[in-house]
C-alpha positions as semicolon CSV with decimal commas, in nm:
position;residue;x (nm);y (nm);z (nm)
1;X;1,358;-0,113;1,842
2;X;1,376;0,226;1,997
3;X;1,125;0,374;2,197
4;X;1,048;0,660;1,977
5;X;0,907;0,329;1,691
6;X;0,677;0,175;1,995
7;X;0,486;0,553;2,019
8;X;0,424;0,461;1,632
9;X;0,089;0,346;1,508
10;X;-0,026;0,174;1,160
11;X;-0,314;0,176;1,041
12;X;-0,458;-0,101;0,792
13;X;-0,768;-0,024;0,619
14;X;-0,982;-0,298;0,673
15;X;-1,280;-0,241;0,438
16;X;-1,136;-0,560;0,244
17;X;-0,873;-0,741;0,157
18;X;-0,539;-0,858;0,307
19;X;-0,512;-0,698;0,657
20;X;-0,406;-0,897;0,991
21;X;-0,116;-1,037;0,771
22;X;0,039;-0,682;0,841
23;X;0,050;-0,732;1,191
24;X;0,312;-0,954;1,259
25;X;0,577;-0,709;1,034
26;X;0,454;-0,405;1,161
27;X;0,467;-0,514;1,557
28;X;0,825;-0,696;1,494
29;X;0,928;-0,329;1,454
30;X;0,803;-0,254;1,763
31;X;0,526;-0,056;1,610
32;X;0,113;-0,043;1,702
33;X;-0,102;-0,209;1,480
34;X;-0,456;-0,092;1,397
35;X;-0,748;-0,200;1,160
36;X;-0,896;0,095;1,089
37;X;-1,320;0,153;0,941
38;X;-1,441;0,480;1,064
39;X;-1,347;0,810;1,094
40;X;-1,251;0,759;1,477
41;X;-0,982;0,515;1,393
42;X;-0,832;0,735;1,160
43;X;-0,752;0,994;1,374
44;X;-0,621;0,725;1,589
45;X;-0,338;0,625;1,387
46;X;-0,002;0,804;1,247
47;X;-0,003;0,663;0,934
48;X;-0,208;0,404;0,687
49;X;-0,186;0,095;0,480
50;X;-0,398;0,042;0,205
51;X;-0,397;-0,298;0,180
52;X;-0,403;-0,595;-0,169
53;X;-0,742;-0,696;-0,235
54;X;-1,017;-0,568;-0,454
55;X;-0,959;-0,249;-0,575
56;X;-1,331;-0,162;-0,701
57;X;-1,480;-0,409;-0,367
58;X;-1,298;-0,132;-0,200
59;X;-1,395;0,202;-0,409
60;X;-1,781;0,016;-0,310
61;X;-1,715;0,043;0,023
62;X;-1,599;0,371;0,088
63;X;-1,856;0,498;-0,135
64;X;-2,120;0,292;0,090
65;X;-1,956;0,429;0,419
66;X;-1,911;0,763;0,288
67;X;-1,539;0,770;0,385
68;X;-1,433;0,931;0,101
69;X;-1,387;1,281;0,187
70;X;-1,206;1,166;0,534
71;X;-0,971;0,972;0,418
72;X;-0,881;1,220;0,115
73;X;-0,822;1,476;0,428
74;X;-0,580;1,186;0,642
75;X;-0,359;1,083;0,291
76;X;-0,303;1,449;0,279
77;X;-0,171;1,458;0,632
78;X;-0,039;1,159;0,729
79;X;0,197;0,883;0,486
80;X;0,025;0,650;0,293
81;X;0,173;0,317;0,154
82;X;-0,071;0,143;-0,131
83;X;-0,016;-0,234;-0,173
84;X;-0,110;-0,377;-0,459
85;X;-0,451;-0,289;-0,500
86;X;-0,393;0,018;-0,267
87;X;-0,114;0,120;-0,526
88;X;-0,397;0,115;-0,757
89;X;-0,599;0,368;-0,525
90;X;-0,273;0,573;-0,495
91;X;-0,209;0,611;-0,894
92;X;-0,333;0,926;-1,037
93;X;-0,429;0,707;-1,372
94;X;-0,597;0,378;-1,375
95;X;-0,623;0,172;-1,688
96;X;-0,758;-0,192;-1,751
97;X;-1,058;-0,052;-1,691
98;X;-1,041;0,333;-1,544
99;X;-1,161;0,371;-1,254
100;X;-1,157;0,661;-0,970
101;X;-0,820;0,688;-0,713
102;X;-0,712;0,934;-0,413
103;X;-0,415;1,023;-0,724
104;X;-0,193;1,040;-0,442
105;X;0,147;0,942;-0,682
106;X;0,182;1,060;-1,012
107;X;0,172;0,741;-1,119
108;X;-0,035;0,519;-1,397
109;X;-0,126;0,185;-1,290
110;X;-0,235;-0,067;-1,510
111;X;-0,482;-0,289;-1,331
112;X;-0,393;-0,712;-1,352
113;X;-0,138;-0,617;-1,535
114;X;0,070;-0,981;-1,519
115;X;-0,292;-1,107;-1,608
116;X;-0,539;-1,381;-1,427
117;X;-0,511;-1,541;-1,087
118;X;-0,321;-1,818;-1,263
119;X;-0,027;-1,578;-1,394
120;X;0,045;-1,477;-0,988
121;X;0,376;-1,536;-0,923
122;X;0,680;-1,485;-0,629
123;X;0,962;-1,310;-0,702
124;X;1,274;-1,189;-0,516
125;X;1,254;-0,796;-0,452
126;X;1,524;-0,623;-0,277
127;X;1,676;-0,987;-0,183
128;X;1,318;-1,090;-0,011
129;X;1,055;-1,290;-0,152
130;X;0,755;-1,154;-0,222
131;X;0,401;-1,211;-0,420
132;X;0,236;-1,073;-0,750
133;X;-0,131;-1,187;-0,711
134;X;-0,278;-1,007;-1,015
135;X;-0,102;-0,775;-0,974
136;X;-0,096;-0,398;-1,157
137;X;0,181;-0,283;-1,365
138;X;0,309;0,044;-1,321
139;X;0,275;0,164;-1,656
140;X;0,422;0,531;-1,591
141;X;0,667;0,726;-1,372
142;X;0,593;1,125;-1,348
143;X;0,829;1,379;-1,194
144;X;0,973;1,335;-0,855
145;X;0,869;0,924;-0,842
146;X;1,149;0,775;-0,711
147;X;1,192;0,316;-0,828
148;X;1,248;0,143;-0,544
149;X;1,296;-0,172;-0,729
150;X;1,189;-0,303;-1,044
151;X;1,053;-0,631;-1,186
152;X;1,080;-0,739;-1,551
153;X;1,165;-0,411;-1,639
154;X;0,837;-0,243;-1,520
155;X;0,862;-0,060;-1,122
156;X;0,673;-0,274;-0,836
157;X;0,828;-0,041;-0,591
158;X;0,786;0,311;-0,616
159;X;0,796;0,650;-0,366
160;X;0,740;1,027;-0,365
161;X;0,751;1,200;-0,039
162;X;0,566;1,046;0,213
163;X;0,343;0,832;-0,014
164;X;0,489;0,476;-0,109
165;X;0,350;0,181;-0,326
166;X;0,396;-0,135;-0,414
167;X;0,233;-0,372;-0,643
168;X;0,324;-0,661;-0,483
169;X;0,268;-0,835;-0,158
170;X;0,554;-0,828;0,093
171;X;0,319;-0,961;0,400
172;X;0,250;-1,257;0,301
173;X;0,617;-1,403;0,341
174;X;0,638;-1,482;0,718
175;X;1,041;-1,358;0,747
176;X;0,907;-1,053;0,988
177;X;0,947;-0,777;0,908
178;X;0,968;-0,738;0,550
179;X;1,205;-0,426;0,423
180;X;0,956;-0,282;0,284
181;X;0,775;-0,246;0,613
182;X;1,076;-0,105;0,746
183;X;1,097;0,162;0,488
184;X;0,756;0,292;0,534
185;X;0,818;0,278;0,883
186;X;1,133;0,510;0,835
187;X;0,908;0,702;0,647
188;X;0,677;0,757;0,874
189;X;0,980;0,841;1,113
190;X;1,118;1,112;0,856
């Protein structure tokens, strides 16, 4: 990688959910890793990850930490790629039940949208495998969303500007690094 990527840092929020498994993609592009929890480690990094997990565990947490107003102030400045449950956070609507989101992509996002744990599945996006683990649906597209790729006819990969999501989970295969992490990482290069 070129030495303009290794002056590049990620940072993972790590509140909950699926974080160190971003390491391994992120540093085979010869990019910094970073869990980030506080305010300090936001201003730390160029760019975030909000990771698959919980979307509501994670709502509770920034709500206890009162991050909220911080991290609405980084999205805004620095590119933002929701996974899964952070493409939930992302979505400007939230069905299955509603709940609040940074409404970073004019998206709607319908939450477990394949169903339970037990309807989680792999599939082959963009000729890599990948995981749906209850994962959302995106149920809308508004103007200027750009698919990535789609999935039985619904997006799973979506992007508008400097804000990217996904609804499934690229980390977990352990091919580093996945394309997708290379895209946000152009992204963030853009």
């Amino acid at each position: 990688m070129s030495k303009e990527y290794s002056n590049i840092v990620i940072g993972v929020l790590a509140l909950q959910g699926a974080v160190e498994l971003h390491r391994p993609h992120i540093e085979a592009l010869g990019c910094g890793f970073r869990t980030v929890k506080t305010p300090r480690d936001f201003d730390s990094v160029d760019a975030f990850i909000l990771p698959g997990g919980e979307s509501t565990t994670i709502l509770k947490l920034i709500a206890n930490f009162g991050l909220w107003n911080t991290l609405v102030d980084q999205f805004a400045k620095k590119p933002v790629w929701g996974i899964c449950a952070g493409s939930i956070l992302m979505a400007e609507k939230v069905t299955n039940p509603e709940q609040k989101s940074f409404a970073l992509l004019p998206i709607d996002v319908q939450r477990n949208g394949y169903g339970t744990q037990k309807e989680s599945h792999h599939a082959d996006i963009n000729g890599y495998k990948v995981s749906l683990i209850r994962a959302p649906i995106i149920t809308k597209v508004g103007e200027g969303v750009e698919t990535l790729e789609s999935h039985e006819g619904d997006p799973v990969w979506v992007q508008k500007g400097k804000y990217m999501a996904s609804t499934f989970h690229p980390e977990v295969n352990q091919d580093f690094p996945s394309p997708m992490h290379r895209a946000f990482i152009d992204l963030v290069m853009s």
